[in-house]
C-alpha positions in Angstrom: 122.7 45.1 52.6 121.7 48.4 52.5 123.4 51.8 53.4 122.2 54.9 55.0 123.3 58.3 55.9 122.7 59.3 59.8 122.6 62.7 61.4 124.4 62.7 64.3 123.9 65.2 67.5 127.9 66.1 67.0 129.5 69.6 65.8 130.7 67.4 62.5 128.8 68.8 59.3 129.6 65.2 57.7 127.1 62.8 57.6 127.9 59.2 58.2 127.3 56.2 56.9 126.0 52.7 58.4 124.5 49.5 57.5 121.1 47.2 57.9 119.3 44.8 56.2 116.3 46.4 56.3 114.0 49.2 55.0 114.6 52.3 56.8 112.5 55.6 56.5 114.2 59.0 56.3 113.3 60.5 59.9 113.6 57.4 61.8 115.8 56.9 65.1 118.5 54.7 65.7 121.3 53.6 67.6 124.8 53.7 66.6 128.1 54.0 67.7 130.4 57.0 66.9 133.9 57.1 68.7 133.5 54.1 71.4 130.0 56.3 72.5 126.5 54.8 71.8 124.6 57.8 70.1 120.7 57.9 69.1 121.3 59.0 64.9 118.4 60.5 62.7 118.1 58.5 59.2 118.7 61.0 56.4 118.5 59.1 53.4 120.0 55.8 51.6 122.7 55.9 49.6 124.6 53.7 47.0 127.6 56.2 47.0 130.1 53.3 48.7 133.8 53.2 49.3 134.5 49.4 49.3 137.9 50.0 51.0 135.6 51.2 54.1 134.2 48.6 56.7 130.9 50.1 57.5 129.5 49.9 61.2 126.0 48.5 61.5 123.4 49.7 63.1 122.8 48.7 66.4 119.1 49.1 66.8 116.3 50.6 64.6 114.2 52.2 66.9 111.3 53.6 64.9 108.6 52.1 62.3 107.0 55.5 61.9 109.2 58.6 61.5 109.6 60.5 64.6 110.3 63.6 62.4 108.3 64.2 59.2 109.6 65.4 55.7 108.8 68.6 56.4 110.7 69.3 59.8 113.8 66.8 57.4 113.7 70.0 55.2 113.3 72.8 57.8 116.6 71.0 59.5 118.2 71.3 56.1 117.4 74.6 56.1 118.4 76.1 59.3 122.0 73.3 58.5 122.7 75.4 55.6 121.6 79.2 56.4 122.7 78.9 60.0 126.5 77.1 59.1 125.7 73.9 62.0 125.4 70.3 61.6 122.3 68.3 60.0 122.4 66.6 63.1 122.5 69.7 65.7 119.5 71.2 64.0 117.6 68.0 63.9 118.2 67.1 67.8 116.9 70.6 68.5 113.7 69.5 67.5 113.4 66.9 69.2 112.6 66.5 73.3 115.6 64.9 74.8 113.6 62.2 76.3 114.0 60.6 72.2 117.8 59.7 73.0 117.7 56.3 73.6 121.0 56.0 75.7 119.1 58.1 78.4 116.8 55.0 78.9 118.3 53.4 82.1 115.3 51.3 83.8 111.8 50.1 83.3 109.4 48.8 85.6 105.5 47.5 85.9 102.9 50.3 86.2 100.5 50.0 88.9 97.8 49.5 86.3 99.1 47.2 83.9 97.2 44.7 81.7 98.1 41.7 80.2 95.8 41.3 77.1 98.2 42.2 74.4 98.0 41.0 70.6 101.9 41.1 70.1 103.6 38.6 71.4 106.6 40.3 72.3 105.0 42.4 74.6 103.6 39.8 76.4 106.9 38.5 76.9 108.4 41.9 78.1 105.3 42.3 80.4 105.2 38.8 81.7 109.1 38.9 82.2 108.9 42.8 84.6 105.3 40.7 86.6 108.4 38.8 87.9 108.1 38.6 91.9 111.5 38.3 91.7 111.9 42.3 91.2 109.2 44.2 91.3 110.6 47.4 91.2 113.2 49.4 88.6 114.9 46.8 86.0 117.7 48.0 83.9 116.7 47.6 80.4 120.0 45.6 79.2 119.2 43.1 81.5 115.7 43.0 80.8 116.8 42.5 77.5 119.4 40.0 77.7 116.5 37.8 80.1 113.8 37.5 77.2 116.2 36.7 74.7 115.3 39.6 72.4 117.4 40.1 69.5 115.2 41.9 67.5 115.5 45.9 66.6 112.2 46.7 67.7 112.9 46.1 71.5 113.0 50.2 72.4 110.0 50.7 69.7 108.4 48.2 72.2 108.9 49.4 74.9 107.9 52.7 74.2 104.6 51.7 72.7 104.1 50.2 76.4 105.0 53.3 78.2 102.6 55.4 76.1 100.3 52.4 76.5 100.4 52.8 80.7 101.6 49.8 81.0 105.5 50.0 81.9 107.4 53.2 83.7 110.1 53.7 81.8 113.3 55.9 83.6 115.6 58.3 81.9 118.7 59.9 82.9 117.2 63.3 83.3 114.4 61.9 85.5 116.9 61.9 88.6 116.9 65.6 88.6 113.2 66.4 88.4 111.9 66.9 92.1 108.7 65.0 92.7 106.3 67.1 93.9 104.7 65.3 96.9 101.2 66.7 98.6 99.1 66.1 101.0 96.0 64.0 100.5 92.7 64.1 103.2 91.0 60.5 102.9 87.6 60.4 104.6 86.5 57.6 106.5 83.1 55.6 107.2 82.6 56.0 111.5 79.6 55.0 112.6 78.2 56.8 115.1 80.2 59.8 114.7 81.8 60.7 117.6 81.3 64.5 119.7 82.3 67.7 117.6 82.2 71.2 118.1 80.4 73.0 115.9 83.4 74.4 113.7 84.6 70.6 113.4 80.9 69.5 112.0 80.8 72.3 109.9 84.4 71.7 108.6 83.7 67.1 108.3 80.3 68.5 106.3 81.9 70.9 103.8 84.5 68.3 103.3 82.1 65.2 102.7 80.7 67.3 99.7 83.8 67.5 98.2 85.1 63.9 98.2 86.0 61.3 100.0 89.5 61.8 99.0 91.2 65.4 98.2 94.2 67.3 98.7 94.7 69.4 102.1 95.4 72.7 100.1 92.0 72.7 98.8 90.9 73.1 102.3 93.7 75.3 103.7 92.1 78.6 103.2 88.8 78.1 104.7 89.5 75.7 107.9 93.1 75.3 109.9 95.0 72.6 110.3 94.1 71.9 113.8 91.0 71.5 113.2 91.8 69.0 110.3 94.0 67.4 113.0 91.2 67.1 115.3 88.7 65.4 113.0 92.2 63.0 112.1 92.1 62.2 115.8 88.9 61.1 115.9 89.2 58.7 113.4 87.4 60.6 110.6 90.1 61.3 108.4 93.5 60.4 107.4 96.4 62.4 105.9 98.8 60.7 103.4 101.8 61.8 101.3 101.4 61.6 97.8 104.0 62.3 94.9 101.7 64.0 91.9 102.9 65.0 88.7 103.4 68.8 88.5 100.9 70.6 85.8 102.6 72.7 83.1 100.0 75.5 83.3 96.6 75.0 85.5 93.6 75.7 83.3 90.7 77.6 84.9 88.0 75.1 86.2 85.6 76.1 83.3 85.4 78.0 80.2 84.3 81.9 80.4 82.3 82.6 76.8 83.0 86.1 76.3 80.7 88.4 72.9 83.7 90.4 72.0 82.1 93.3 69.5 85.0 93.6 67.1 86.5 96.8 65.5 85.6 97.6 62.4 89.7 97.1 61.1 89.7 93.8 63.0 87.0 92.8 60.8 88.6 93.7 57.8 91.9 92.0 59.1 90.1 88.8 59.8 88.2 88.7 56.7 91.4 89.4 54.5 93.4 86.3 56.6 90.5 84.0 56.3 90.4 84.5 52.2 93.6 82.6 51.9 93.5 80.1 54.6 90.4 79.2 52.6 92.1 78.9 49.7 95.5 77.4 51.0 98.2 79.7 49.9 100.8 80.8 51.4 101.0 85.0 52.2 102.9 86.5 55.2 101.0 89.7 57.1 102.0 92.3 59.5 99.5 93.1 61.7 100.5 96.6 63.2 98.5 97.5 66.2 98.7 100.0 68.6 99.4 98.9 72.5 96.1 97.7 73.5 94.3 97.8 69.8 92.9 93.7 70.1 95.9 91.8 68.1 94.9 88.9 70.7 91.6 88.6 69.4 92.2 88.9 65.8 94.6 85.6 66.6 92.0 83.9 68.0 89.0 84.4 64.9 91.9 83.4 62.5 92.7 80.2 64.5 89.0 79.5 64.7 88.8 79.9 60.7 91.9 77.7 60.1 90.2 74.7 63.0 87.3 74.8 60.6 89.0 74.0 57.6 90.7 71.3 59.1 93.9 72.8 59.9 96.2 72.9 62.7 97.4 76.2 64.2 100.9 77.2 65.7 101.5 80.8 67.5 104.8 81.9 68.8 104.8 84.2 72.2 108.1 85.5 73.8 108.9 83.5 77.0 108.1 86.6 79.0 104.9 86.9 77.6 103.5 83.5 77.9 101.5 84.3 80.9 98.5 83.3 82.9 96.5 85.6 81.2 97.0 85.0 77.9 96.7 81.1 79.0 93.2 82.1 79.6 91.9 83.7 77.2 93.3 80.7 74.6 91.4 78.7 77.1 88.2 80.3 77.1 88.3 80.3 73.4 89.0 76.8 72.8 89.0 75.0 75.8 92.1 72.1 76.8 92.7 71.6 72.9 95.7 73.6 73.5 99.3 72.3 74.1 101.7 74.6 76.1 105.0 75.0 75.0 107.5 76.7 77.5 110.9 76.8 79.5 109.4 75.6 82.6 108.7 72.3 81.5 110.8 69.3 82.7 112.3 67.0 80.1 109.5 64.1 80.8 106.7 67.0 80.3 108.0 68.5 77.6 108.1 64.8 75.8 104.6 63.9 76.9 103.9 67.8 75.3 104.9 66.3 72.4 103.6 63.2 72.2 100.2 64.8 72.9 100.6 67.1 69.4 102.1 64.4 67.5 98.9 62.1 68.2 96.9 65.1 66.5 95.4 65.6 70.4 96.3 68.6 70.3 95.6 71.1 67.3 96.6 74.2 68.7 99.9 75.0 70.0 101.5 78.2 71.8 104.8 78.2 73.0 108.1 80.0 73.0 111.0 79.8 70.7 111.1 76.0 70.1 107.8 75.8 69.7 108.4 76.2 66.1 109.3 72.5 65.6 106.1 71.2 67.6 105.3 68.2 65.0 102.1 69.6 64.3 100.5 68.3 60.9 98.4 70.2 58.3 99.6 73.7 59.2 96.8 76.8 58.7 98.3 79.3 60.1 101.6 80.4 61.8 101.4 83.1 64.2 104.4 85.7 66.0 103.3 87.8 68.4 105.3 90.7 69.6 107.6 89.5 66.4 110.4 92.2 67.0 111.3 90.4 70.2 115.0 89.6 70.3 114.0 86.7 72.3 113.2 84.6 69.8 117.0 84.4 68.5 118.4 81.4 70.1 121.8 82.1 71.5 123.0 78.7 71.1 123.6 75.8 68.3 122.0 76.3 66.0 121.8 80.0 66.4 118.1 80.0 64.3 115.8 82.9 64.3 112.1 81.8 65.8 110.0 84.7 63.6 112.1 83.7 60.3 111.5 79.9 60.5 107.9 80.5 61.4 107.8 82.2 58.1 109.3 79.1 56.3 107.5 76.8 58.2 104.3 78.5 56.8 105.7 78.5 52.9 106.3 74.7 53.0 102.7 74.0 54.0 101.1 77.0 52.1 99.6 77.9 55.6 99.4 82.5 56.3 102.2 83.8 58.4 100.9 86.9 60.8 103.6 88.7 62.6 101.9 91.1 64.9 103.8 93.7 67.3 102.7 97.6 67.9 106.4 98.3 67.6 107.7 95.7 64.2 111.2 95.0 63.6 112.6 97.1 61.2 113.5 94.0 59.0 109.7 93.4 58.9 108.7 96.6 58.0 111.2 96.7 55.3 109.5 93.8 53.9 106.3 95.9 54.1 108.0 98.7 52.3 109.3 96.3 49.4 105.9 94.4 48.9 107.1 91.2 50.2 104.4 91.2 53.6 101.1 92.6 53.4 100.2 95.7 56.2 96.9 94.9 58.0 96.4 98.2 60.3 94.5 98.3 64.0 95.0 102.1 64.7 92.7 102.4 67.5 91.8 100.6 71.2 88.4 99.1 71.3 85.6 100.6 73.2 87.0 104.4 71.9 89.9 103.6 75.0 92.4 106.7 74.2 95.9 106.1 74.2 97.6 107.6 77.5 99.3 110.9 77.1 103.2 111.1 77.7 105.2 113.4 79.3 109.4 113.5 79.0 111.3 114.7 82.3 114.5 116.4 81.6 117.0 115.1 84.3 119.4 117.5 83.9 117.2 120.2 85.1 115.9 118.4 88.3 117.0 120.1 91.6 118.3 117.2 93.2 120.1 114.8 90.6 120.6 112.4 93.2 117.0 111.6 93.1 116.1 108.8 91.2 112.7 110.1 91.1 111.7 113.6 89.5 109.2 116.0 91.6 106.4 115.5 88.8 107.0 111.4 89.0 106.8 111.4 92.5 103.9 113.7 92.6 102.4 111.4 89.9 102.6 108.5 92.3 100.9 110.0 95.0 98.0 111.4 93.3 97.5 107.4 92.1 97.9 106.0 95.6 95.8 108.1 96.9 93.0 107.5 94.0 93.3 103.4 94.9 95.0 103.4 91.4 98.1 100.9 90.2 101.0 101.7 89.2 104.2 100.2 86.6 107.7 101.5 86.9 110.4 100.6 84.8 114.3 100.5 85.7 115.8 98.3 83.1 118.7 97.2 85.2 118.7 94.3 88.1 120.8 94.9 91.1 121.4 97.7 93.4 124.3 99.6 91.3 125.8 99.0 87.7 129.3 98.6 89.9 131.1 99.9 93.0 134.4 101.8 93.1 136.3 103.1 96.0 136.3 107.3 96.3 140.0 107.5 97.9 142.3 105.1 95.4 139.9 104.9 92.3 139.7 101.2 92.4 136.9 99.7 90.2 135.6 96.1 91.9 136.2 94.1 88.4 135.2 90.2 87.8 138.3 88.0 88.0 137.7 86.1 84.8 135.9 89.1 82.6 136.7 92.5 81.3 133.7 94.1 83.1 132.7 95.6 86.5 130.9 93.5 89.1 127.6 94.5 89.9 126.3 95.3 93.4 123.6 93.4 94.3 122.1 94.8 98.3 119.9 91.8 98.6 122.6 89.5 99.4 125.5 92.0 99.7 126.8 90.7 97.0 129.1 91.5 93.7 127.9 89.5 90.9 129.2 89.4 87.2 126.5 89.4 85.0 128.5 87.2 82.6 129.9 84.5 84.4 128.2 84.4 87.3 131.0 85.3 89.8 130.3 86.4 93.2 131.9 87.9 95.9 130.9 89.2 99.4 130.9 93.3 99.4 133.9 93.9 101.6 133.3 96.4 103.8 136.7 99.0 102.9 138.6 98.8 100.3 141.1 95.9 99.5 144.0 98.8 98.3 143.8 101.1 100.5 141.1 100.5 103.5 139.5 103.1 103.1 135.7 102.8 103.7 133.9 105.4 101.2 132.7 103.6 98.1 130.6 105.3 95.3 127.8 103.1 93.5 127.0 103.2 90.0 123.8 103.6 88.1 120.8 102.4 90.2 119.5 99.1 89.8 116.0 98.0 90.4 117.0 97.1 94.0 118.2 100.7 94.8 114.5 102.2 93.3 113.0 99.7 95.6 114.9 101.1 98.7 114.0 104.9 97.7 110.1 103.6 97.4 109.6 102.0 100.3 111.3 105.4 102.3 108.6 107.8 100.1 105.7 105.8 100.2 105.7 103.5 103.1 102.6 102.7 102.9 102.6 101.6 99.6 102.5 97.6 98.9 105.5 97.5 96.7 106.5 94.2 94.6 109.5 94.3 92.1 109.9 91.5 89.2 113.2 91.1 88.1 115.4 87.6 87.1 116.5 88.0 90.9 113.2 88.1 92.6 111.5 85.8 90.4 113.5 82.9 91.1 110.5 80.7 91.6 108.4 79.3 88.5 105.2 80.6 90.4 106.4 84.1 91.1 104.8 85.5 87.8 101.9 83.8 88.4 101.6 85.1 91.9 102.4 88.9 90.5 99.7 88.1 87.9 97.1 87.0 91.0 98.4 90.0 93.2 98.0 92.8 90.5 94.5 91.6 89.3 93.1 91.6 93.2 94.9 94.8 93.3 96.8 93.5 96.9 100.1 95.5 94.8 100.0 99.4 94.4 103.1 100.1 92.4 105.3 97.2 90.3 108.5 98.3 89.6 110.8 95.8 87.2 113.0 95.8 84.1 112.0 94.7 80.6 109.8 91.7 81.7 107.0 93.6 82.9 107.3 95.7 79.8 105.0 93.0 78.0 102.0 90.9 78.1 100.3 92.7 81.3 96.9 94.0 80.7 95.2 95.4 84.1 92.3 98.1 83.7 93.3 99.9 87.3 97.1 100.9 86.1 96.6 104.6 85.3 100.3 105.6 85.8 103.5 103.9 84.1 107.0 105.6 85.0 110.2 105.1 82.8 113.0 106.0 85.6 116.0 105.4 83.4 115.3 105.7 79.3 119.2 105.8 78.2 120.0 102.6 79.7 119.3 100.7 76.3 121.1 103.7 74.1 124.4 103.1 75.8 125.1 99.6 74.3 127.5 99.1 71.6 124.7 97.4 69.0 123.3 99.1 66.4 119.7 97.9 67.2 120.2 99.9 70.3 118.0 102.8 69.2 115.3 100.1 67.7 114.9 98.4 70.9 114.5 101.4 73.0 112.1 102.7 70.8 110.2 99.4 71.2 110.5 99.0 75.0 109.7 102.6 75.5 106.6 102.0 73.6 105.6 98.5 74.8 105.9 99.7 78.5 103.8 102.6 78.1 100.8 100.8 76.7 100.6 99.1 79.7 98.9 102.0 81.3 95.1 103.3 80.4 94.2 99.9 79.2 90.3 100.2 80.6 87.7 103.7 81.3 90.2 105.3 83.4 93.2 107.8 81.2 96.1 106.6 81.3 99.3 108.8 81.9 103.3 107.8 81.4 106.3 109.7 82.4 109.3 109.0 81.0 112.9 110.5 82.5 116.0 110.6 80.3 119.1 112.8 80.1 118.8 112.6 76.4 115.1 114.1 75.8 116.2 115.5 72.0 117.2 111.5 70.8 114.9 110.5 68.2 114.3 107.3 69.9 112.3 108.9 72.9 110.5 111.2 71.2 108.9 109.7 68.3 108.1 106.5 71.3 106.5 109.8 73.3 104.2 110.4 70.5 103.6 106.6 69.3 104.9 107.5 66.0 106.5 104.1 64.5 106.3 105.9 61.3 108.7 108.3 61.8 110.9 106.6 64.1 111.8 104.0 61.0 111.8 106.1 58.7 114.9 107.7 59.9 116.5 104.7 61.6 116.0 102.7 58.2 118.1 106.1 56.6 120.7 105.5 58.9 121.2 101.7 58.9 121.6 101.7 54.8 124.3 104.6 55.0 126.3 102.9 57.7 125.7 99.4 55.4 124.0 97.6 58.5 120.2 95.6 58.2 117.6 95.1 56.9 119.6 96.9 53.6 122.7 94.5 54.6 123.3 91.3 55.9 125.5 90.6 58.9 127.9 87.4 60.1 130.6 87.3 62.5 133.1 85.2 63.8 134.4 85.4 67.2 138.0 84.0 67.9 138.5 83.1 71.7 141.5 81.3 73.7 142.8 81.2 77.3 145.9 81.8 75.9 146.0 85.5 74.4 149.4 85.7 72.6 148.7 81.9 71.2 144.8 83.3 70.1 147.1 86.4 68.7 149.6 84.1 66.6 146.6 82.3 65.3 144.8 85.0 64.0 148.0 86.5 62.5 148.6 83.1 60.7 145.6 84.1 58.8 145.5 87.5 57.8 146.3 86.5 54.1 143.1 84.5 54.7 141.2 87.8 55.5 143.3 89.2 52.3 142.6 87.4 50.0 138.4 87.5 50.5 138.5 91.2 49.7 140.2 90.4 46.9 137.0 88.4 45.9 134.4 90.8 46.5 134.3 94.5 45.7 134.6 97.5 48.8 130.8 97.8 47.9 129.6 94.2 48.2 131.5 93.2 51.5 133.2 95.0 54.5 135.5 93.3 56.6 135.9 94.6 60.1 139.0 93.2 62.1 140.0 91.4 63.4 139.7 93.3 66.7 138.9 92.9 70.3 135.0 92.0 71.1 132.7 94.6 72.8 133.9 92.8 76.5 137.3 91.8 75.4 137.9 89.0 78.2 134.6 86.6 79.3 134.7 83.6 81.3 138.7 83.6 81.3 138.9 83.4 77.4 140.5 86.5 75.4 138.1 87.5 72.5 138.6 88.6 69.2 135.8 88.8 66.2 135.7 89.9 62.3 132.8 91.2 60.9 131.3 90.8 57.7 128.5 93.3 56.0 127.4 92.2 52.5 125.0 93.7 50.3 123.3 90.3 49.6 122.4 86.7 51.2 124.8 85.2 48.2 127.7 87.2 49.2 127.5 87.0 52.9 127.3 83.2 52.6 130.1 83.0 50.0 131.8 85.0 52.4 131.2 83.3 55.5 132.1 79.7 53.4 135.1 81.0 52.5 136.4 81.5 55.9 134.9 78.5 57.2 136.6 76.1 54.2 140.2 78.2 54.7 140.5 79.6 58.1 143.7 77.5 59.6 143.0 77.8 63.5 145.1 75.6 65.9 
C-alpha cells in the first residue's frame, strides 16, 4: 500500500493523506472524499511519514496517467502557497479550468460522429454500451458505470480520452448555464426547372449559389432582405433551419495581412539585445520603456518570432481591457491561428478546450489576461507584460497573486527572458532598474518621426461658469475637430450620472443600507446604485425626511458628460464606454468597428478607453476630471494618475495628423499632472520614489494587511481586544525601524456588505520580516 499527500481545493493549509496500490505521479487528479463531499484532489507527493493509529481513506478513483499539471506549475503553486499565505490546493485549482473537477461530470452521451474501431477494449465497451437504442440520448455517468461493470480507476481517464477523441459528449455542471447560441442556416435546394423570379430574386438565388449550398442567413443579411430570402423559400429554392453553433472566443480575420514594418533604429537594438539570450537560454528580466505610441507591439512580435525559431514557446500577458480586436489582429497577421486566446469572456467548456489546445503543444503562442500565466505551455522562450504597471493584474481573490511577478518567476524556472513593457512602469519596476536587478531597453520616439501631441492644463477654478463640466478652450477644441471630420477621446473616470444625491432643504445624504458609503445616481435607469454591493433603489422623486423636492447631485459621472454633449453638439455621433454601457461581450468590439469606420465623432468613457486604442483620425483627447484618482485614500494614488493621465493622452496624434490633449484639474500645481503634461516619467518617480521611502511605503518597504470583519460590531470589537497582547508582543520582536504596526482601526469604508471592518497594517523593511511578521499573526491570532 502506498500513501500520498493530496491538495485539496479547501481554505485548509494541511495537506492530506490517502491510500492506493498503485504508482501515482505528483500532478495527477483524483477523487477523494473530504467531509461526506466527493472532491477532485491534486497528487503532491508520496510519503512514508504514517501515523498507524490513523485509518487512511483510499482513493476513490485515479483519474490521470499523465500529469495534468507539470513540475513546474507543482513549484509555481508552491510558490504563490507560501508568499501569498493560501492553501497548496487553492493555488493549484486556480490553474486549472474548472471543467478538470470530476464531480462536475453529470452525463455522457454518443456523438453524432462516433466510430467504433478502438484498440482498448474498454472503450469499446463504453461505446458499445451509450450505441444502446435503449437511450440514445444523455446517460448519467454512475449508471453508465455501474451497467459495464467497470471497477477499474481509469473509467474518467476513459472517458475523457473519448470526449477529446469526438466520440462521446460529455456534460458538466456548468454546461446548464452557458446559452447555446442558435443561428439561422439557408440550405439550397436542387429545382428543376426553376420556377419565375424577378430580377432582384435571380440576382439574390445566383450570388447565393456561389457561396454554398448551405450558409448562415447573416452572411446574406446586409446585401439582400429577408423577404426576398422568404420568397425564394416559397418557391421551393431554399430552406431555413435553426441551428445551435458553438460560439467563437475571438473571430480571426478571414486571411493574414503581411505588413514590411521598417523598424526604429532603438527597436533594433532592443530586439537584438533580447534575442542574444533567448539564443543562449538564460534567464534576464527587461523593461522596455516606450513612449505612448513608440512600437512596443512590434518589438513583442520579432522577439516571439526569435524564441518560435529556437523551438520555444511564447507567453504574453495583456490587461483584460486591452485585449482587443486590434491587437487580436495584428498577433494574427503575424503568426496566423497558432495563437490561443486567453480571456474573461470565455465559458468554462471554452476555456477547457483553450487549454487542451496549448497543452497538446497546438498552440505555441499564448495571450491572455491575468490567468493566463498558468497556460501549461512547455519549453518557455519568453514571458511577456504589457502595460506591466496595470493594477489589473492583481487578482482580488484566493489566492491574491500578482500576474507581472509570477510572469517573472515563471520565466526564472525555465531560464526563458522576461520583458515588461509600459510607457508609464510601476515604480516597483523601475526601482529594480535603478538597483541593477532589470535591464532598461529605451524606445524614446514614435515611428515615422510621429511627434508626441502637445498638452495643455485648464485651470477650473478660473473658468467663468464652474458649473460647466466643459472649459471654453475644451469646448472650442471640440468644435474645431468636428468640423475638421476629426475624432475625438474624452475621459471622465467615473460611471453614473453623480458620485451621490443629497437633499438641499434637510441635508440628507441617500446612503446604501448595508455599506458606509453614498449611493450613486445612475440617470439611465433612475437609479441609486452602491458601487460595492450592488444595491439599488429607485430615485424617489422628494425626499423621504422631509418631502421636499430640491436635490443636489454630486461630482458628474460619465452619464451626466453625455447629457451636456448631446445639448452642445447635437449633431455629433456620440458613443460612451463604460462597465454600464458595455454590458454586452460584443460592445467593445462594435466601438472598435464604429471608431475605425469613423461612424463615432467623440468617445467619451472612464479608464477603459484609456488603453489599447490606436486610431490615426483622433487628433483631440480631453481629460474632464484629472483629481478624481488623487482623492483616494491609497498611496499609489499619485502613481496611477500619473499613469492614466499619460496612457490617455497617447491615444491622440497616433498617425500624420498633430495631436492635441487638454487636460482640466482644480489641482494644476500637483506634481502628478504636470510632469504627465510634459511626458516626464523621470521626474515624476524621482520624487514619488522620495516620498514612498520617507513615509516607509513600496518599493523601499513591503506591505501586508489583515482585515478583521463581522456582522456583529461589538463581538468583532471583543475579538480584536482579546488580542491586543498578540499585536504587543510582535513589536516586541522587531525594532520601530524594521516593522510598523498600524491599528487596529476602522478600514477606508468602515461597513461593506453588512459586515463592520477593521484592518492592521504591517510595513517592514524586508520580505523576511514582513513574512515573519505576517506568520506570527497567522500562528497566534485567537479569532472566534
Amino acid at each position: 500500500m502506498k500513501y500520498y499527500q493530496i491538495a485539496l481545493p479547501i481554505n485548509v493549509t494541511k495537506l492530506y493523506v490517502y491510500k492506493n496500490k498503485e504508482n501515482i505521479v505528483p500532478g495527477c487528479r483524483v477523487l477523494v472524499s473530504f467531509n461526506n463531499t466527493f472532491h477532485t484532489g491534486i497528487i503532491w507527493q508520496e510519503t512514508q511519514d504514517i501515523d498507524k493509529d490513523i485509518k487512511y481513506k483510499d482513493i476513490l478513483e485515479i483519474v490521470d496517467d499523465i500529469p495534468k499539471i507539470s513540475s513546474e506549475l507543482l513549484e509555481l503553486a508552491l510558490w504563490i502557497s507560501k508568499y501569498y499565505r493560501c492553501s497548496l490546493g487553492q493555488s493549484l485549482s486556480a490553474m486549472l479550468p474548472s471543467a478538470f473537477n470530476i464531480q462536475l461530470q453529470r452525463k455522457v452521451r454518443l456523438a453524432d460522429n462516433s466510430k467504433l474501431d478502438y484498440n482498448n477494449e474498454m472503450s469499446k465497451k463504453i461505446v458499445k454500451e451509450l450505441n444502446n437504442e435503449s437511450y440514445r440520448d444523455w446517460l448519467d455517468i454512475p449508471k453508465l458505470k455501474e451497467k459495464i461493470g467497470i471497477k477499474t480507476s481509469e473509467f474518467n481517464t476513459l472517458l475523457e480520452e473519448l470526449e477529446n477523441s469526438g466520440i462521446i459528449e460529455i456534460n458538466r455542471v456548468f454546461d446548464e448555464k452557458i446559452k447555446p447560441k442558435i443561428v439561422n442556416f439557408v440550405k439550397l435546394q436542387q429545382v428543376d426547372p426553376l420556377p419565375s423570379l424577378t430580377a432582384k430574386q435571380t440576382e439574390a438565388y445566383e450570388y447565393m449559389k456561389n457561396i454554398s449550398d448551405n450558409f448562415p442567413l447573416a452572411k446574406i443579411a446586409q446585401k439582400y432582405s429577408y423577404s426576398i430570402v422568404k420568397a425564394l423559400r416559397k418557391k421551393s429554392l431554399l430552406s431555413i433551419e435553426s441551428r445551435e453553433v458553438r460560439k467563437q472566443y475571438f473571430t480571426f480575420p478571414q486571411k493574414r495581412i503581411l505588413k514590411k514594418i521598417e523598424l526604429t533604429a532603438e527597436q533594433q537594438k532592443a530586439i537584438s539585445i533580447i534575442k542574444t539570450y533567448i539564443h543562449s537560454e538564460k534567464f534576464h528580466p527587461f523593461l522596455l520603456f516606450g513612449i505612448t505610441g513608440s512600437g512596443k507591439t512590434e518589438v513583442y512580435i520579432e522577439v516571439i518570432k526569435s524564441a518560435l525559431k529556437n523551438g520555444k514557446t511564447a507567453l504574453m500577458l495583456v490587461p483584460e481591457i486591452a485585449l482587443t480586436p486590434q491587437m487580436v489582429d495584428r498577433f494574427f497577421n503575424a503568426f496566423g491561428e497558432d495563437i490561443a486566446i486567453l480571456h474573461s469572456h470565455l465559458n468554462d467548456r471554452q476555456r477547457w478546450e483553450q487549454w487542451n489546445k496549448i497543452k497538446s503543444g497546438r498552440s505555441k503562442i499564448v495571450i491572455g489576461a491575468r490567468s493566463a500565466i498558468f497556460a501549461p505551455l512547455n519549453n518557455l522562450g519568453v514571458v511577456i507584460v504589457d502595460e506591466e504597471h496595470e493594477t489589473t493584474y492583481k487578482q482580488e481573490n484566493t489566492p491574491r497573486y500578482n500576474g507581472r511577478d509570477l510572469s517573472i518567476l515563471r520565466a526564472k524556472m525555465n531560464n526563458a527572458v522576461v520583458i515588461l513593457g509600459s510607457a508609464t512602469p510601476s515604480l516597483e519596476s523601475w526601482n529594480n532598474v535603478k538597483t541593477g536587478k532589470f535591464t532598461q531597453l529605451l524606445l524614446s520616439h514614435r515611428p515615422l518621426s510621429y511627434e508626441l501631441p502637445t498638452v495643455d492644463i485648464i485651470d477650473m477654478k478660473k473658468e467663468k461658469d464652474p458649473h460647466l463640466l466643459l472649459s471654453v478652450k475644451l469646448k472650442r477644441k471640440i468644435e474645431e475637430k468636428l468640423s475638421l471630420g476629426q475624432q475625438i477621446i474624452l475621459l471622465q473616470n467615473r460611471r453614473g450620472h453623480s458620485s451621490f444625491v443629497q437633499c438641499i432643504s434637510c441635508g440628507k445624504l441617500f446612503e446604501c443600507p448595508h455599506c458606509d458609503i453614498s449611493l450613486k445616481y445612475h440617470s439611465a435607469s433612475s437609479e441609486l446604485i452602491c458601487h460595492y454591493c450592488g444595491h439599488k433603489t429607485h430615485m424617489p422623486r422628494k425626499c423621504l425626511e422631509c418631502g421636499s423636492y430640491m436635490f443636489s447631485f454630486g461630482a458628474s459621472g460619465t452619464q451626466q458628460i453625455e447629457k451636456q454633449l448631446n445639448i452642445l453638439f447635437p449633431n455629433a455621433r456620440i458613443l460612451r464606454m463604460d462597465s454600464d454601457s458595455a454590458g454586452r461581450k460584443d460592445s467593445y468590439d462594435s466601438m472598435f468597428t464604429r471608431m475605425r469606420e469613423g461612424t463615432v465623432d467623440i468617445l467619451l468613457g472612464t479608464q477603459m478607453i484609456a488603453k489599447g486604442l490606436d486610431f490615426e483620425n483622433v487628433t483631440l483627447v480631453g481629460v474632464i476630471s484629472a483629481d478624481i484618482g488623487l482623492n483616494v485614500p491609497d498611496f499609489r494614488a499619485a502613481e496611477r494618475t500619473f499613469q492614466l493621465l499619460t496612457q490617455v493622452a497617447g491615444r491622440s496624434g497616433r498617425g500624420e495628423k498633430s495631436g492635441e490633449v487638454i487636460i482640466q484639474t482644480y489641482n494644476p500645481e500637483h506634481y502628478s499632472i504636470t510632469t504627465a503634461m510634459k511626458q516626464h516619467f523621470e521626474s515624476f518617480a524621482e520624487k514619488e520614489l522620495n516620498m514612498r521611502k520617507h513615509l516607509k511605503y513600496p518599493p523601499e518597504f513591503r506591505l501586508a494587511r489583515f482585515l478583521f470583519s463581522h456582522k456583529n460590531e461589538l463581538y468583532l470589537k471583543e475579538q480584536i481586544a482579546k488580542n491586543n497582547k498578540v499585536i504587543v508582543k510582535l513589536k516586541d520582536l522587531f525594532t520601530a525601524d524594521q516593522l510598523s504596526i498600524l491599528g487596529p482601526i476602522d478600514a477606508p469604508i468602515a461597513r461593506m456588505q453588512n459586515s463592520f471592518r477593521y484592518h492592521i497594517i504591517l510595513k517592514a523593511d524586508s520580505v523576511k520580516v514582513i513574512s515573519s511578521a505576517v506568520s506570527f499573526l497567522k500562528d497566534n491570532l485567537k479569532l472566534g
